[in-house]
Biopython code that builds the backbone (N, CA, C, O; Angstrom):
import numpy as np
from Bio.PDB.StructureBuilder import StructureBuilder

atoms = [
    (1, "UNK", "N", (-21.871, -54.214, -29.767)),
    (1, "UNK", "CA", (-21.451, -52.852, -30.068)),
    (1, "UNK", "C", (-19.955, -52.675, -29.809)),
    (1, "UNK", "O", (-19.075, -52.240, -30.552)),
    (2, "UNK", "N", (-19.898, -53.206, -28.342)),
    (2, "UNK", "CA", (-18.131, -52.949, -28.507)),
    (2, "UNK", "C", (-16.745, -53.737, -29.046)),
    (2, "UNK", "O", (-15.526, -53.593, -28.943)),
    (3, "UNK", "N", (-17.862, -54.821, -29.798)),
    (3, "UNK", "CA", (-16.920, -55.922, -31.020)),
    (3, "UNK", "C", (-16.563, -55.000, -31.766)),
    (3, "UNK", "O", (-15.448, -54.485, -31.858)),
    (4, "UNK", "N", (-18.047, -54.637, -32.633)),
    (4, "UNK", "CA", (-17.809, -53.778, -33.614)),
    (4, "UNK", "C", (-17.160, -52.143, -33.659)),
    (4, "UNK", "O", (-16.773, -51.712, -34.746)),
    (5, "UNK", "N", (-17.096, -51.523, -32.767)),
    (5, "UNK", "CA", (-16.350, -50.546, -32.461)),
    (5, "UNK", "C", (-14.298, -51.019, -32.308)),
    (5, "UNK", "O", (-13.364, -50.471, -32.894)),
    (6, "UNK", "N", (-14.261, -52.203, -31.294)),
    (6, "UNK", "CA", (-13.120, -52.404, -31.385)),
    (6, "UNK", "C", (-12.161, -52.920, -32.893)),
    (6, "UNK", "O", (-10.974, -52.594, -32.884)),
    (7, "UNK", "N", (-12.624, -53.608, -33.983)),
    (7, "UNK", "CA", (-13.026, -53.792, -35.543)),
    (7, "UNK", "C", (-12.464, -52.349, -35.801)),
    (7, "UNK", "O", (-11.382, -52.304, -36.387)),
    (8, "UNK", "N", (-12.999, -51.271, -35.474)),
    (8, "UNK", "CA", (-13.866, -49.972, -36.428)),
    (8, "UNK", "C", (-11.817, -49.240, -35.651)),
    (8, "UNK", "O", (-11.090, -48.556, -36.371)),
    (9, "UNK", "N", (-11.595, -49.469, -34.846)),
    (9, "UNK", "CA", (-10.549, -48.914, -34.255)),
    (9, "UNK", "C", (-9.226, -49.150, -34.836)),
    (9, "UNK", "O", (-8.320, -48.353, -35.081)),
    (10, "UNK", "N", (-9.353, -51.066, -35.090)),
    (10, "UNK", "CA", (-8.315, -51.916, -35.277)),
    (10, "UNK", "C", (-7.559, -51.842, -36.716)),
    (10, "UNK", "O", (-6.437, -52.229, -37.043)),
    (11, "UNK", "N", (-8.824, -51.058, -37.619)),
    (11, "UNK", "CA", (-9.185, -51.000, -38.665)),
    (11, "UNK", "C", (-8.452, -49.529, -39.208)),
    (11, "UNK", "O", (-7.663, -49.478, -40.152)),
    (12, "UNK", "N", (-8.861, -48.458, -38.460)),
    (12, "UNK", "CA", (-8.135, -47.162, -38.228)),
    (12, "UNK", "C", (-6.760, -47.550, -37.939)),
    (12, "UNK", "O", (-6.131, -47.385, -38.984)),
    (13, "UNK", "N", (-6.246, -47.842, -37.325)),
    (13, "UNK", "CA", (-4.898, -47.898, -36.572)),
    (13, "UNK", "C", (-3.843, -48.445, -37.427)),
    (13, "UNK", "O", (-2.671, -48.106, -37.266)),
    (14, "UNK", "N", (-4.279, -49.447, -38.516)),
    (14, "UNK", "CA", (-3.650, -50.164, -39.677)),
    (14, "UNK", "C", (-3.512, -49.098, -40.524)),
    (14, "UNK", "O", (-2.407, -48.683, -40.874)),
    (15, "UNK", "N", (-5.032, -48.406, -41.043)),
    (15, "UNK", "CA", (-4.240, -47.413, -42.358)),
    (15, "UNK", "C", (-3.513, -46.442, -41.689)),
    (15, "UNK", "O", (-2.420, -46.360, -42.249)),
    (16, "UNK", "N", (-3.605, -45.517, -40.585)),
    (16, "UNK", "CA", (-3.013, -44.999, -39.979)),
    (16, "UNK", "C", (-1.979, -45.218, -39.705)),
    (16, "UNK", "O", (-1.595, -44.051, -39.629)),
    (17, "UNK", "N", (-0.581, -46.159, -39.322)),
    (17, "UNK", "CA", (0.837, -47.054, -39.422)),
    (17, "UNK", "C", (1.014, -46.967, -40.656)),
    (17, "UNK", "O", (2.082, -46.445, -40.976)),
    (18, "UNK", "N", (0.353, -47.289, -41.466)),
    (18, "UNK", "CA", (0.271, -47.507, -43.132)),
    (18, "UNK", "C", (0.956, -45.934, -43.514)),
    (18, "UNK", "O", (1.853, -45.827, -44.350)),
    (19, "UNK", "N", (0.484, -44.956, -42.896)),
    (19, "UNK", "CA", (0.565, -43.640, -43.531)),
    (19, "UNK", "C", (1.883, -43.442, -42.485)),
    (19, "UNK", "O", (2.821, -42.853, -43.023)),
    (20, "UNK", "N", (1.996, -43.645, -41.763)),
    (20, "UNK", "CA", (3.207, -42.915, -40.767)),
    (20, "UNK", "C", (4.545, -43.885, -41.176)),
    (20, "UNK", "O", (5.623, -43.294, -41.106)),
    (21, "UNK", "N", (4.587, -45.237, -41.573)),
    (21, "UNK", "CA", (5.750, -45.483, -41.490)),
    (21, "UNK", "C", (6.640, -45.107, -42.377)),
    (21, "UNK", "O", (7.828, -45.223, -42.077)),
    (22, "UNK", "N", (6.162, -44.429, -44.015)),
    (22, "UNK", "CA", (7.017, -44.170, -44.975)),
    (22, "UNK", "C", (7.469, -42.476, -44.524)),
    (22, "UNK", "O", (8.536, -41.963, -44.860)),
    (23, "UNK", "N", (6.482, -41.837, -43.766)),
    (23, "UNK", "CA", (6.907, -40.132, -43.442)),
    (23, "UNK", "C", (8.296, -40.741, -42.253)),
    (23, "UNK", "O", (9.347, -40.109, -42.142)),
    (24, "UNK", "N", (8.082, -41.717, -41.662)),
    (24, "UNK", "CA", (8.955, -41.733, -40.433)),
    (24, "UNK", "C", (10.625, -41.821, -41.074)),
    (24, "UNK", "O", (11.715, -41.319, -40.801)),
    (25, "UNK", "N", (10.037, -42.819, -42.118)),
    (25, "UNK", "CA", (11.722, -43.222, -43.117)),
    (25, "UNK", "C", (12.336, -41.932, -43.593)),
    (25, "UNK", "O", (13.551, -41.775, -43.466)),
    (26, "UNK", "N", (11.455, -40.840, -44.224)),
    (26, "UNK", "CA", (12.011, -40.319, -44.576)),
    (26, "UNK", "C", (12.160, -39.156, -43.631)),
    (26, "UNK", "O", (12.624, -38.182, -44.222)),
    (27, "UNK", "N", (11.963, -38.980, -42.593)),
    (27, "UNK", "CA", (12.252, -38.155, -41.553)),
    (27, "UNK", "C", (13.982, -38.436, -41.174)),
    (27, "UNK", "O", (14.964, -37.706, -41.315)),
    (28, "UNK", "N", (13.858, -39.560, -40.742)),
    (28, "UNK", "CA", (15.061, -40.061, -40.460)),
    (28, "UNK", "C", (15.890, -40.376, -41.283)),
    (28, "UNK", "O", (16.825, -41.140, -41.046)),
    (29, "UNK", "N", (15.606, -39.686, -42.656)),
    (29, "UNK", "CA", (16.968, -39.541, -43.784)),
    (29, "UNK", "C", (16.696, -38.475, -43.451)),
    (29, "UNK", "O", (17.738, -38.512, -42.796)),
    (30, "UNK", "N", (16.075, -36.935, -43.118)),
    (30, "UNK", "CA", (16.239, -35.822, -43.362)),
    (30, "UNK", "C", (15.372, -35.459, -45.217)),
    (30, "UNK", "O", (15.631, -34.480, -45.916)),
    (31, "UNK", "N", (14.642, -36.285, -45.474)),
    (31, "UNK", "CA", (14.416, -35.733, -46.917)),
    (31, "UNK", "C", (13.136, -35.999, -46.663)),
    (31, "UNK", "O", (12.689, -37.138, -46.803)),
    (32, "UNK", "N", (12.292, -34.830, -46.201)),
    (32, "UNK", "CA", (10.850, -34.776, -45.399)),
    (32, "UNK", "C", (11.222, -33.305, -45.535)),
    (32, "UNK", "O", (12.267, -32.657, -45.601)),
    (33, "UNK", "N", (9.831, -33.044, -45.551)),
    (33, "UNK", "CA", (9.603, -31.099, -45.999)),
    (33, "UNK", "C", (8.740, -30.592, -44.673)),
    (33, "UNK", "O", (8.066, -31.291, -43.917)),
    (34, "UNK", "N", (8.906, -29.551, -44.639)),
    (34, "UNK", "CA", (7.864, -29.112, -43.454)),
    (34, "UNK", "C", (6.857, -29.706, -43.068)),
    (34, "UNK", "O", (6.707, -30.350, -42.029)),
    (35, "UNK", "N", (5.536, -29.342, -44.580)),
    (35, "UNK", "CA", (4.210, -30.107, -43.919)),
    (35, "UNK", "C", (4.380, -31.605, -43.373)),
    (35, "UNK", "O", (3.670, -32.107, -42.502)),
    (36, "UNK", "N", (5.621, -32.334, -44.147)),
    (36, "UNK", "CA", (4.677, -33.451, -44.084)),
    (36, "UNK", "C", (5.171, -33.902, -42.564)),
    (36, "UNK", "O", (4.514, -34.694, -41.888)),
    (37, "UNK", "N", (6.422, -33.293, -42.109)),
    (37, "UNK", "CA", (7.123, -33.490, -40.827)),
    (37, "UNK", "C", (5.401, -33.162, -39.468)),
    (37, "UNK", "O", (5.149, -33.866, -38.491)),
    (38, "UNK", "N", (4.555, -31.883, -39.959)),
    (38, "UNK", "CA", (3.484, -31.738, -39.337)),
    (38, "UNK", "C", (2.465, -32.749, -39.271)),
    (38, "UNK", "O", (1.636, -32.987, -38.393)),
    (39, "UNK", "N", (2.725, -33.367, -40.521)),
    (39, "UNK", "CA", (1.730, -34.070, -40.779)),
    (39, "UNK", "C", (1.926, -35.285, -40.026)),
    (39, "UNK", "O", (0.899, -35.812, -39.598)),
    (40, "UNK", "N", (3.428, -36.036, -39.686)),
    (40, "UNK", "CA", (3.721, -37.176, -38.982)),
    (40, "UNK", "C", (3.107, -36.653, -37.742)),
    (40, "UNK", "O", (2.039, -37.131, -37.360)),
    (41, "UNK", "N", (3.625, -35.826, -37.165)),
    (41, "UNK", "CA", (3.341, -35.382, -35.878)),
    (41, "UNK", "C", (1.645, -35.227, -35.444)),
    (41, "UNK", "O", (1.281, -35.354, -34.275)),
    (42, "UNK", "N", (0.679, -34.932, -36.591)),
    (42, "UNK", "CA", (-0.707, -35.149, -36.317)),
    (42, "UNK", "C", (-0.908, -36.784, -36.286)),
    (42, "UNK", "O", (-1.467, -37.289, -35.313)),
    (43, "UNK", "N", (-0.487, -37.512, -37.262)),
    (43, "UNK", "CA", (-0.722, -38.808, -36.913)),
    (43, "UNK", "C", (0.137, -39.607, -36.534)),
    (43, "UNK", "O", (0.076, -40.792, -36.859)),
    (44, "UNK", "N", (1.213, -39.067, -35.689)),
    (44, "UNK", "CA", (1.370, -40.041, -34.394)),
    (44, "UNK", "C", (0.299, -39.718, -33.094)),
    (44, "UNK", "O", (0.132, -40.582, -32.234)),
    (45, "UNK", "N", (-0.419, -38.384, -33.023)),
    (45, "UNK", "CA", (-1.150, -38.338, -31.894)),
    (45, "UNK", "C", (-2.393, -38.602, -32.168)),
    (45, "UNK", "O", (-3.047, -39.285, -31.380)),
    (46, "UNK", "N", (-2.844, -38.205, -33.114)),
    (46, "UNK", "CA", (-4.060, -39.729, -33.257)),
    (46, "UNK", "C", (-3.756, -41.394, -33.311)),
    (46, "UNK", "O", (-4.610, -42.279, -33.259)),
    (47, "UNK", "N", (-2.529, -41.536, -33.411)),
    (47, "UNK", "CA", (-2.689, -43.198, -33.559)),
    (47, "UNK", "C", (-2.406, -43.263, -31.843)),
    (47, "UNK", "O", (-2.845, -44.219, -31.204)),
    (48, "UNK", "N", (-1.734, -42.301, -31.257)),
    (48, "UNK", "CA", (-1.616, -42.473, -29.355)),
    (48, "UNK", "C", (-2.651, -42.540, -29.057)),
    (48, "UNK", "O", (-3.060, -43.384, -28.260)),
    (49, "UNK", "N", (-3.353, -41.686, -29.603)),
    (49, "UNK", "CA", (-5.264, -41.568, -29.306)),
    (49, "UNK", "C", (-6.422, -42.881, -28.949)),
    (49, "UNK", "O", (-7.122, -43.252, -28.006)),
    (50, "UNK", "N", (-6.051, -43.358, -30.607)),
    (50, "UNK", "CA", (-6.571, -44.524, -30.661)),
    (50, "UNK", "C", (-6.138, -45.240, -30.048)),
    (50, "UNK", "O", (-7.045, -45.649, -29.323)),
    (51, "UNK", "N", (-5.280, -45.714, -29.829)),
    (51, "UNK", "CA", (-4.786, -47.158, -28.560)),
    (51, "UNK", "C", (-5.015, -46.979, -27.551)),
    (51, "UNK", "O", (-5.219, -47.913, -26.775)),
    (52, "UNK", "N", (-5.067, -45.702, -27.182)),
    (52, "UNK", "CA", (-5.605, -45.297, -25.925)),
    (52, "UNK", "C", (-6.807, -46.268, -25.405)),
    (52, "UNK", "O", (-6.781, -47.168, -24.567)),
    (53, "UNK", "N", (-8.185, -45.608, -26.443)),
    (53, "UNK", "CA", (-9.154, -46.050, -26.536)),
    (53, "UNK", "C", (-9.465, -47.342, -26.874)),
    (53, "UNK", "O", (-10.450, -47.785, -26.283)),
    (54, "UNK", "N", (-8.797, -48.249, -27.823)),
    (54, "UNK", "CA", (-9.000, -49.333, -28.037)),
    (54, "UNK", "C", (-8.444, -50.213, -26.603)),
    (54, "UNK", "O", (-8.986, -51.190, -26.087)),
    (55, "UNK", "N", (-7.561, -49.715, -26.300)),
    (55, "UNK", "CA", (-7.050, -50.504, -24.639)),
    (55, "UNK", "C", (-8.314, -50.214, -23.647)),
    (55, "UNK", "O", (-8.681, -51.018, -22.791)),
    (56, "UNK", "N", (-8.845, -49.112, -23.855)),
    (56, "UNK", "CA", (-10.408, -48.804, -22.625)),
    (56, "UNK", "C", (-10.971, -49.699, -23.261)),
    (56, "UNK", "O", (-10.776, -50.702, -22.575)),
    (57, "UNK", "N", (-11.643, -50.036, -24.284)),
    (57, "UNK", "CA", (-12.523, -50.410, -25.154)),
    (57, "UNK", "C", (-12.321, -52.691, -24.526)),
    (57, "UNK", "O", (-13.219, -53.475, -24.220)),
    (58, "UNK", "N", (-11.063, -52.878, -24.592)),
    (58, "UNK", "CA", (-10.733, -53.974, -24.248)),
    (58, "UNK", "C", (-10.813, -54.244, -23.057)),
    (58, "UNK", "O", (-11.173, -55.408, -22.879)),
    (59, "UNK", "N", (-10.611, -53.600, -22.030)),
    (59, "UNK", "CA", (-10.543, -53.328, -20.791)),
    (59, "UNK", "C", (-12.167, -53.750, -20.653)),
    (59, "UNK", "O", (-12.345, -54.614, -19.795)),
    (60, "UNK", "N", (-13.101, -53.400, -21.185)),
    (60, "UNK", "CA", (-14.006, -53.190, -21.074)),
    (60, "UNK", "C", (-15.052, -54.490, -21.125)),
    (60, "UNK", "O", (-16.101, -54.766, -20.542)),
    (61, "UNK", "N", (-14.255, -55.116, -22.084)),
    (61, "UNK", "CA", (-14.806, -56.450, -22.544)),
    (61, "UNK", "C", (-14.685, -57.510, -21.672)),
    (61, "UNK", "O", (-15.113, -58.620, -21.988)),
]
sb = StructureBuilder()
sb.init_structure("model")
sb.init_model(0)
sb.init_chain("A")
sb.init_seg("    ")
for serial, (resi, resn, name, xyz) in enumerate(atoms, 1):
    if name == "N":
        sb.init_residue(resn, " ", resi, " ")
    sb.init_atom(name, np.array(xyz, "f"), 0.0, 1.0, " ", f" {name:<3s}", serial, name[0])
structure = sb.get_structure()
């Protein structure tokens, strides 16, 4: 169970980077619009989230 959960995390955390690193580029040109500036900011604290948990999750093993 906690193979497959750590998988299910490792798995999240990739498309999740996937989605934050092109909002981050364009943050740091300044050519980023409101939402999506909100939107980095929701998924940088879910991807803090997840590592969180995937580090318990390892810890664990």
């Amino acid at each position: 169970m906690s193979q497959e959960k750590i998988i299910e995390l490792q798995e999240r955390v990739f498309l999740l980077e996937r989605k934050i690193k092109p909002l981050e580029w364009d943050a740091g040109r300044n050519q980023i619009n409101e939402f999506k500036l909100k939107e980095l900011g929701r998924l940088k604290e879910e991807n803090t989230s997840l590592h969180k948990e995937l580090a318990e999750l390892r810890q664990k093993c």
